[in-house]
Structures are given as C-alpha cells and as structure tokens.
C-alpha positions in Angstrom: 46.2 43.0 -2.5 49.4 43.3 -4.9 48.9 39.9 -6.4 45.4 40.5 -6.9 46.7 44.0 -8.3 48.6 41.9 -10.8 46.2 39.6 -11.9 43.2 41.9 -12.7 44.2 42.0 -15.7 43.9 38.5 -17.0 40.7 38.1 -14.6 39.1 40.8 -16.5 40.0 38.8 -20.0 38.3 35.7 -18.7 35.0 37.2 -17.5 34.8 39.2 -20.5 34.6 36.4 -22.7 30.8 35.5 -21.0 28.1 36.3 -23.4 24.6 36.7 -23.2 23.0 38.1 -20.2 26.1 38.0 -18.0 28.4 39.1 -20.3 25.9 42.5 -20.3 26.1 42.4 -16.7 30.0 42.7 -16.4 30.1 45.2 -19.6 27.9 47.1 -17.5 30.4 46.7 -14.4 33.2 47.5 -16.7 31.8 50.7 -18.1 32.8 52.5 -14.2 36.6 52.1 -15.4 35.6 54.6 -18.0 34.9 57.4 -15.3 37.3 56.8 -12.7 40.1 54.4 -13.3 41.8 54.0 -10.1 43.4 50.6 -8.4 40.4 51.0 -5.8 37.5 51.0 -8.4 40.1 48.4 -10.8 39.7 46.4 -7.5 35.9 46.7 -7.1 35.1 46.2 -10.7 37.1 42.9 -10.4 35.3 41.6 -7.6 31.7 42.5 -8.8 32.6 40.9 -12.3 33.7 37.7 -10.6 30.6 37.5 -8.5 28.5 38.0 -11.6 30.5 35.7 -13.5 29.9 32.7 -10.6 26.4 33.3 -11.1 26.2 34.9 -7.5 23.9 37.8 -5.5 26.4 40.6 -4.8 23.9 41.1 -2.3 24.2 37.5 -1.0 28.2 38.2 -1.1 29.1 40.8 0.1 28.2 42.3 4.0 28.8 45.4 5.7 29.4 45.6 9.1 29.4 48.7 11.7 32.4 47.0 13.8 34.4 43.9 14.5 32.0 42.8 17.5 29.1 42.8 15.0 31.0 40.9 12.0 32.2 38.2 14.9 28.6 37.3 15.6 26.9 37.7 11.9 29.8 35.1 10.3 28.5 31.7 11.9 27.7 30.2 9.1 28.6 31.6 6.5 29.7 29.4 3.4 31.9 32.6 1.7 31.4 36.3 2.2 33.1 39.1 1.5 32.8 41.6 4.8 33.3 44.9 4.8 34.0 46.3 8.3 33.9 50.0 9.1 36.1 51.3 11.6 34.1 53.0 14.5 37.1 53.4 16.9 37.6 56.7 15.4 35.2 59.3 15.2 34.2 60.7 11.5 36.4 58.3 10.1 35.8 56.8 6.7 37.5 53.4 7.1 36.8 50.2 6.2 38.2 46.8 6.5 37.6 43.8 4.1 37.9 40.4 5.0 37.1 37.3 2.5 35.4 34.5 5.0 35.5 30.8 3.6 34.1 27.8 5.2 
C-alpha cells in the first residue's frame, strides 16, 4: 500500500487529464477529497478514478464478500476483481480485507 501511497499522486494527474464525460466522472470522484482527505479515502478516490478511467463498471470491479469461504468459491473466473473481504471471525467487528484478483 506505501507504493501505491506514493504514486497517487501522479495517478491522479493522468486521469485528470480525461475530458468529456469521464473526465466529469472522476471530477465528481475527486470532489470527496474536499470533505475528508485522509490516505483511506486518497486510496478509494484513486481506485474509483482508475476504474472510471479504463472505461469499467465499479460494480463489475469491485466485490464484497462476508468471509474468505465465500470469496474462494465466487473468484472462479474471474478476469480482475477487486474483493473486499469482511472479517467475520470477530464479532461486531468492522474489518475488511482487500485482495486484487488477476487472471
């Protein structure tokens, strides 16, 4: 996560030079740095804006899962996803776990 840490930055310069209707998308995106600027939502404004910028579904992306068991059997085949995992070993807890899959 630190080298992605460092390269947000420049990421952020490339897909801000889209225009048209993608370029509004990731200007929209952008726009939550404004109220919270934090490395987490510097990190999830990243990844949306690349997503957008690839001409992807977030939807189509990105995948939440309840536990490991259920992420195991939803990846076979899977091209790339982003999976989110939620940690259900212990109780009330807020965790989460994300894994890039690539074919």
């Amino acid at each position: 996560m630190a080298k992605l840490d460092h390269r947000i930055p420049k990421l952020m310069d490339v897909v801000s030079s889209r225009g048209e209707a993608t370029g509004v998308r990731i200007r929209q995106i952008k726009d939550m740095l404004l109220k919270h600027n934090t490395i987490e939502v510097r990190r999830e404004v990243a990844f949306h804006c690349l997503v957008v910028n690839v001409g992807e579904k977030e939807e189509d992306l990105f995948k939440e899962f309840g536990d490991t068991e259920e992420f195991e059997a939803g990846i076979d085949g899977q091209v790339m996803e982003i999976a989110i995992i939620s940690d259900q070993s212990t109780p009330g807890s807020d965790h989460k776990t994300a894994t890039i899959v690539a074919e």
